[in-house]
Each structure stands twice: as structure tokens, then as C-alpha cells.
Steps between C-alpha positions, in 0.01 A plus 500: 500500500590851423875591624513882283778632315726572798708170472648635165784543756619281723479580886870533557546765197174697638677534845860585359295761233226654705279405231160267442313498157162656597325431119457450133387842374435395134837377336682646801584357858495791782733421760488691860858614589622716768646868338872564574550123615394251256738425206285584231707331200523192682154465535424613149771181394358281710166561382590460144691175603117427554341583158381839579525715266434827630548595893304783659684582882256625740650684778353392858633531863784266629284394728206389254721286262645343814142405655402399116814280544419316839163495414450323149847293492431162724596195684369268234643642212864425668364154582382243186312233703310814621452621219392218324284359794304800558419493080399182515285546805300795287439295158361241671276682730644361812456788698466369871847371386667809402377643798677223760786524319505902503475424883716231524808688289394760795584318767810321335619856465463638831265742418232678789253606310376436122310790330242428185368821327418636198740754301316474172604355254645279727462305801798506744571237759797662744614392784658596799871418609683571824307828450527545121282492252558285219279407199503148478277480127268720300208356317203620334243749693197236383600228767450745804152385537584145478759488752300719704235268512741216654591743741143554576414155487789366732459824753148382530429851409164546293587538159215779402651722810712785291553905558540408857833431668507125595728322735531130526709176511603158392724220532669365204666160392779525238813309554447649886241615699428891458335720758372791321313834562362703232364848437263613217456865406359654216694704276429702142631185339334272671519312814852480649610155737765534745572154698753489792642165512540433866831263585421288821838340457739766438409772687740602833373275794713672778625838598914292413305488166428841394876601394533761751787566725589324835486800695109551363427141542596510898306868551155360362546168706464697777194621415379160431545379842287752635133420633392803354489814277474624143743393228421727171650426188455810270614590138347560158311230348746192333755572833422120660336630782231199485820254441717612790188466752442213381867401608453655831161283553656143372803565720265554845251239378588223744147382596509639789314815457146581333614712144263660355450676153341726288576557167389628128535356287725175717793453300664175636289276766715418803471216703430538837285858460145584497475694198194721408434551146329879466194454232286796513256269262416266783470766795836389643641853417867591655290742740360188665726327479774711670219590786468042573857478522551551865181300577680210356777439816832545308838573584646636204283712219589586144303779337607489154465881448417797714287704290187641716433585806367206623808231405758800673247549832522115495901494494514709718326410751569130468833562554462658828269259610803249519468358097770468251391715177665487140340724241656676195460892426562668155741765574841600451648575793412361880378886588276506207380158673431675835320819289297272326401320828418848639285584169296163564404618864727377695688716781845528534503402813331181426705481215847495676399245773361257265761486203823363583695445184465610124666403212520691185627310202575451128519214284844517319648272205855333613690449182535154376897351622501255167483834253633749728796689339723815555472749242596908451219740529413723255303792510462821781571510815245353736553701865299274675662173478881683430476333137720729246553414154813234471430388851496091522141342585338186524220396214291156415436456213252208506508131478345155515545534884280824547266431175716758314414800723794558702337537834545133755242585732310777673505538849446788710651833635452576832457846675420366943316730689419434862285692745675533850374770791228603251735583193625396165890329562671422187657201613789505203490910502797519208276253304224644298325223196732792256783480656497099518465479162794738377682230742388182312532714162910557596512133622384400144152293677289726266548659150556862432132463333356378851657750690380781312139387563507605844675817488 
């Protein structure tokens, strides 16, 4: 297993230093260090503490030595068993071992999503958690196409397919039962394997669930108990839209009405609803599929996206026919919602009498309560969020509680729009998604970090 010359220093002195050994250039060891920050003669001691002999400093962006940082220091070098488990795995061949227990160290961790990929010389396994990514152990580029095979192999994918993207899934046993779906792409180092691990039993089951606030909980309950119109949830991709419909759809799943889905790739199966997988391979492409929906008698429909014509004709319409529609839009704002509509075909008219309610959100980090802590600012003044340098401020630092990464939970920011007499009515007006989280930043719910990702 090839690790590299960059664990000359240890992860914690790299961090406080700005500083990761890069290579042996003969007798010498360069090291990358960020100009006008790094302290040079600490680094040069350090390395010497080492057995170098001779240090060559290589000036690169702050930036750089910080993403060489996250990127090549990992989980299992903190952890021994780990550590050792994972080497044993590899000198004894047992590779559809190290592979469960990659997955299973995955879902012990809380992560979403694992990535496999090539960054030659290496091969980096990273996951990620509460929206960070993390690098979780680094191993030689050679076992790519062995693990890939598994992948292959336990997708059900055909192994020869390559160059082509491939989507797939699988169910794994380690010491629980793991719903996964994967992505394959090909990159100039190979192929690259993204799998989403899909949590049945954590995910919010209610609208009480989703963390948001009791005034937002009442306003989309109302919608809920209507017989009909369109509920959009929009934001950029990784915003929970498919989570909080889901919410929406378990909470008015009583067995009393017909629900009806379609969705691509499905995410989570729920009980109780006709879902429609889209596979363009077996003619059951989402353009059918959106069309048989209304011949199928239901009360309630979920189109997993609006992103043609057809599936927002379909909404539409539907929902002044006397159905209950969910769908998701990728947008930023609810106007860019009713643009896009407009850009897909749709009149305004039609637009405004079918939609009733839409919801633009975020997906932010609340700080972990076990390692939250009040400490002094440092640095310039940040207008937005009235942060200047002394002021007091909340930070988490990390612990065993959030798997070291500060953040408790994600759970989503809320922007309500309704339609009434044909028009957009912000129903919390003072309230934009911004402006809710400079609140929860001053209340000390997220870290200064968080905040500044959404302003």
C-alpha cells in the first residue's frame, strides 16, 4: 500500500503550519507551504526532527495546501483497528471484505454518499458527512479495478460496459442492511463510483420531523388538507427537496386515497404508493410514464422532477382537474419556479390557477450541543451577519456525538410562497432562506462557517 511522503508530518502540525510534504527530490524533501503564512523554520525543524536532511519549500496557494490537507490526511490513520483492518484485508486478498467494511464504516459514520476514484498514485475512498467531504482512507490506484468489479458485480451491472455513464443499485448486508445507489462515470484516471447510501430508518417521517419552525409546520398543513393543487419544492440540487416531499406524502398517506408516483432514479420506496421506476432501457421512459399517470385513478400524484414539457403540462393540468400534485423544480427562488414553468410551455394563467404553494429551501448544518462552545472572533468584519473582530460567537468543534464534524444534523431552510387571486404571497414576507439563517447564526444553531455558505 503506497501512503507517499506527505505523513512526514503529522495532520495536526500540517493544519497549524499550512504545510504538506509534496516529495523526495533526490536527498531533499519539497514541502508545499503557503507564502507570508506558513512558519517556515518550524517546518524546516520539524522536518529535520524527521531525518531530512535538506528541505526545499514550494510556495502554493492557501487554498491548495489546505485541499492537499483534507484530501490525503484520513479517518483511518486517526483510527488503529482501521487501520490495521483495512491492511489486513489487502495482504490477504480479501477484497469483497474491504469493500463491506468501507461501506459499513460508511454507514456507522453517517455518511450520504461514498466516492471511489482514482487520483493517481493513489486511490481515495471519501465520504460524505452532514454535507462534508471527508476522506475516510487512501490506498493504492491498482485496486480501482478490483473494487470496481464488486461494484459491477453486486449492481448487476455488466462488467465489460465502460466509457459510458452507468447507473445502478444494490442492497448490502454488513452488520445492517444497506440500501445503496451507485453512479459510474468515466474519468482520465479511470472510472469514478459514487454510491448514495439511502437511510430508510433515519430519514424525517413527518412534516414535526423536518426541524422547521411551528409557524411553517401549521402553513404547509394547510396545504395538505386540500383536495387539490400543486405543491413545488424547488432549490439547487443536495437542498432535500426529494426528502421533504417525501414527508409531505407519508404524513397524507392514510389509505384512504390512491398515491401515485413517478420518480428517477426512486430514492426510498414508500409504503402505501404506486411508484414508477423511469428506465428508458425497457421503453418505460419518464415521458410515458408521466402521460399513464392520470389513467391510473389516483388522488394524490408525485412527479419527482419537472423537467419537460410534458411532466409540467401534466402538473398542471392534473391539478386543476381536482388532483393533489407534489413535484420538485431546480431553481432558486419561487419566481424563477414560475419562469421556468413559463419556459416549459406553460401559460401563466394556467400556471397561477394550478400551483398553490412553493417552497424554496436549503439544507443547513445545526451545530452539534455536546461540542458547541463560545469563543472570540478573529478576523474582518463580516457586514452580513454583524460579525466584527472580538465579537463573541458560537463554534463546534467536533466530537464522538457528530463523528468529529461539528454539524448535529441537517435540516432545511424554508422560504413559503403561496399563490392567492393569481399572485405570489410571501406568507412570512420579513423571512427570506438569508435572512433565517443570519437568525439561527446569532442564536448560535449554526456555525459562523455554515452561515457564510449561504450568503
Amino acid at each position: 500500500m503506497t501512503y507517499g511522503v506527505h505523513l512526514i508530518f503529522g495532520e495536526d502540525f500540517a493544519s497549524q503550519n499550512f504545510c504538506f510534504a509534496l516529495k523526495y527530490v533526490g536527498a531533499s524533501l519539497e514541502v508545499g507551504i503557503a507564502e507570508g503564512i506558513s512558519d517556515t523554520q518550524e517546518i524546516i525543524k520539524e522536518a529535520r526532527k524527521m531525518g531530512v536532511q535538506e528541505v526545499v519549500l514550494r510556495p502554493l496557494s492557501l487554498n491548495e495546501i489546505k485541499r492537499l490537507i483534507n484530501s490525503y490526511y484520513s479517518i483511518e490513520l486517526k483510527e488503529k483497528e482501521i487501520f490495521e483492518r483495512i491492511r489486513l484485508y489487502i495482504r490477504e486478498e480479501r477484497f469483497e471484505d474491504l469493500f463491506l467494511y468501507i461501506m459499513e464504516n460508511a454507514s456507522d459514520l453517517s455518511a450520504s454518499d461514498v466516492h471511489i476514484f482514482a487520483e493517481e498514485p493513489y486511490l481515495m475512498i471519501r465520504l460524505r458527512i452532514r454535507g462534508r467531504l471527508v476522506t475516510f482512507c487512501v490506498l493504492d490506484s491498482k485496486l480501482l479495478p478490483t473494487l470496481g468489479r464488486i461494484i459491477k458485480v453486486r449492481g448487476n451491472v455488466d462488467i465489460s460496459r465502460s466509457l459510458r455513464p452507468i447507473d445502478g443499485r444494490m442492497e448490502l448486508m454488513t452488520n445492517q442492511s444497506l440500501d445503496i445507489r451507485f453512479s459510474i462515470v468515466n474519468t482520465i484516471h479511470g472510472e469514478k463510483y459514487s454510491l448514495r447510501l439511502l437511510d430508510n430508518e433515519n430519514i424525517p417521517r413527518s412534516v414535526n420531523e423536518l426541524g422547521i419552525s411551528e409557524e411553517e409546520i401549521n402553513q404547509i398543513r394547510n396545504m395538505l388538507l386540500r383536495e387539490s393543487g400543486t405543491l413545488l419544492v424547488t432549490g439547487p440540487t443536495g437542498s432535500g427537496k426529494s426528502t421533504t416531499v417525501r414527508c409531505f406524502l407519508d404524513e397524507i398517506n392514510d389509505g384512504n386515497r390512491h398515491i401515485i408516483s413517478i420518480e428517477d432514479p426512486i430514492e426510498y420506496t414508500m409504503p402505501g404508493v404506486t411508484q414508477i421506476q423511469v428506465d428508458d432501457r425497457t421503453h418505460n421512459g419518464f415521458e410515458e410514464g408521466v402521460r399513464s399517470i392520470l389513467r391510473q385513478d389516483p388522488d394524490i400524484i408525485f412527479i419527482g422532477e419537472i423537467r419537460d414539457e410534458v411532466s409540467a403540462e401534466v402538473a398542471m393540468k392534473a391539478s386543476i382537474t381536482g388532483h393533489l400534485v407534489f413535484s420538485t423544480l431546480h431553481t432558486k427562488t419561487a419566481e424563477l419556479a414560475i419562469e421556468r414553468l413559463e419556459n416549459l410551455g406553460q401559460e401563466k394563467s394556467l400556471i397561477y390557477e394550478a400551483i398553490s404553494m412553493i417552497i424554496n429551501q436549503r439544507l443547513v448544518g445545526e451545530s452539534c450541543e455536546h461540542c458547541k462552545r463560545r469563543i472570540s472572533y478573529i478576523g474582518e468584519e463580516i457586514l452580513p451577519l454583524s460579525v466584527k473582530n472580538g465579537d463573541m460567537i458560537f463554534e463546534s468543534k467536533g466530537c464522538e456525538h457528530c463523528n468529529y464534524s461539528g454539524i448535529q444534523r441537517r435540516v432545511p431552510v424554508m422560504a413559503i410562497v403561496e399563490i392567492k387571486n393569481r399572485k405570489l404571497e410571501h406568507c412570512f414576507e420579513d423571512q427570506s432562506i438569508q435572512q433565517k439563517i443570519i437568525r439561527r447564526f446569532h442564536e448560535g444553531k449554526i456555525s459562523l462557517e455554515e452561515a457564510r455558505r449561504f450568503l
